[in-house]
Every structure is written in structure tokens, then in C-alpha cells.
N, C-alpha and C positions, 0 to 999 in steps of 0.2 A: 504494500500500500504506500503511496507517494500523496505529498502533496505540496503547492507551494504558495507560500504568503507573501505577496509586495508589499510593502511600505507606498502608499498615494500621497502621504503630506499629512501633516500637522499629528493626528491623532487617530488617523486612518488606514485599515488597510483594508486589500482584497485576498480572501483564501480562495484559492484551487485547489478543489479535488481530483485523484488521479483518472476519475470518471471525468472531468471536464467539465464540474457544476463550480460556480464562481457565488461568495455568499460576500457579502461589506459586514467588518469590524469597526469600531469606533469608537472613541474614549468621548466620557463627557466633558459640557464646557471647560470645568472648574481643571479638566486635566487635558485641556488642549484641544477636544473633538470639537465635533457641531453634531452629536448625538444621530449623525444620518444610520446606526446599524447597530448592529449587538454586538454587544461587549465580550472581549474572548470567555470568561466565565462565565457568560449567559450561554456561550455558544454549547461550554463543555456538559448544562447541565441540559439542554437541549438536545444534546447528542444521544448523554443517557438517556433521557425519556425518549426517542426515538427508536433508541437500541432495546429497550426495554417492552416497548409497544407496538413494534416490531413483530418479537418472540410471543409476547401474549397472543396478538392476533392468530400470527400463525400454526402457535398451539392449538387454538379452539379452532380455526377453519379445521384443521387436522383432526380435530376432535368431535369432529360435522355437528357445532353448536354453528346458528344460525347468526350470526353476529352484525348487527346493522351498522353501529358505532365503537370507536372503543378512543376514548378522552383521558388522557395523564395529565393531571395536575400536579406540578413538584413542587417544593416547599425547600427551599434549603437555608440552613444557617452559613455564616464565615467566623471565621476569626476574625477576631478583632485588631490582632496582632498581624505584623508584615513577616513572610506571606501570607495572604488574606484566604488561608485554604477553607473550603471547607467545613464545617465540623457534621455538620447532621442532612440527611436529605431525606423527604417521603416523598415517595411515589403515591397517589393514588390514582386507582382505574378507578374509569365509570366506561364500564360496556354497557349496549345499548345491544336488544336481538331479540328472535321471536324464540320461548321454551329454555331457555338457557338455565343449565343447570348450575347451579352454586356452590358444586363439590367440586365439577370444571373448569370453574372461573378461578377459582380459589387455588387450584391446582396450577394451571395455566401460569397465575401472576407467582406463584413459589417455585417453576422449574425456571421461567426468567432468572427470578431474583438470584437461586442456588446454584442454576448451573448453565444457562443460556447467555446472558445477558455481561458480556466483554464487559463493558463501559461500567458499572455498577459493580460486577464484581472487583474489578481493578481500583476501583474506587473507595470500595470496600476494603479492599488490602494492606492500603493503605493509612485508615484508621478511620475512616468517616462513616458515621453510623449512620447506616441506611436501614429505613422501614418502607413496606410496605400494606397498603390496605385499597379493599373494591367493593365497588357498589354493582347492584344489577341492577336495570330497568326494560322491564321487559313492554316489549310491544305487541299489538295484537296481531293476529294469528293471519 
């Protein structure tokens, strides 16, 4: 996996992916940006929930749960202290689908967290206490 990051000026840059997707980074005013894009720590904690929601989806499609939606909202803490790591992150799912069972969903968001999910576990290894929790909302039939 390859990727690379220019510098554009002041507080800016652009990352490339080895696929060829191009995303804007930005620092705020008070540290130089014009707040045009995500900030690299928003970016890393964006990756986990992608990495994370990812593995769930494609556990339940796997698991022929009918799944309409599925929403991570993360939460995370930093240190206070420079470097500004980390300390705590939750994951929550809200799947959305017809019939979905709640012993699947439950299962689904614990093989992410324990044994799918690079980004969280690495993250995890590192010291940062990560939880998870999911909601269902099922729709009609």
C-alpha cells in the first residue's frame, strides 16, 4: 500500500491514495489553515470507522441479514498533553434492515472489533481504549 501527501501552502495539504482517490487536509485558522478539509486526526479516526463499517456490513451481507443502512458514530477522546494521541474511542453502529437479528449484529460489530478491523485493532495496541456498542432499527417487511 502506497500513498502520497503534498504540502499546497500554509496549512494545507492533499493525500493520494495508491488507488488514485485524492482527499484535502487542513489545519485551523489559529494554526495556519482556512479550515477548507479534515484535519489528519479526523482523517485517522474516519479511516477506522470506515475500516470498521466496512467488516460489519460485510459480515451481515454474509450472514444474509437484510441490511438497509448501517451509520458509525465515533466519539473519541485526546490527550491533553503533546502528542495529542488518542486516549478513548467508541464506535457505535446503528444498522438499519428488514428481520435482522440481534445475536448477528452483535456478533458482526465483535469479529470487526477482535479480529477484522486493521485500523482499531492497531489502534488498540497501542493503548487506546476502544469500545464498542449497536443499535437495530428494523424496517418493514
Amino acid at each position: 500500500m502506497q500513498a502520497t501527501v503534498k504540502w499546497v501552502g500554509d496549512a494545507m495539504f492533499l493525500g493520494e491514495s495508491g488507488s488514485g482517490h485524492t482527499v484535502v487536509m487542513d489545519g485551523p485558522p489559529e494554526h495556519g489553515g482556512r479550515n477548507l478539509g479534515v484535519r489528519p486526526m479526523e482523517m485517522m479516526l474516519l479511516g477506522m470507522g470506515g475500516c470498521s463499517s466496512f467488516d460489519v456490513v460485510d459480515i451481515l451481507k454474509k450472514s444474509r441479514q437484510a441490511v438497509d443502512k448501517c451509520e458509525t458514530r465515533l466519539e473519541a477522546e485526546r490527550s491533553d498533553a503533546v502528542p495529542a494521541v488518542f486516549t478513548r474511542i467508541n464506535l457505535h453502529f446503528i444498522v438499519t434492515g428488514r428481520n435482522l437479528k440481534e445475536n448477528i449484529v452483535k456478533r458482526a460489530v465483535a469479529l470487526s472489533a477482535e479480529k477484522y478491523c486493521s485500523a482499531s485493532i492497531m489502534l488498540g495496541r497501542a493503548g487506546v481504549a476502544i469500545s464498542h456498542s449497536c443499535e437495530i432499527r428494523q424496517t418493514g417487511d
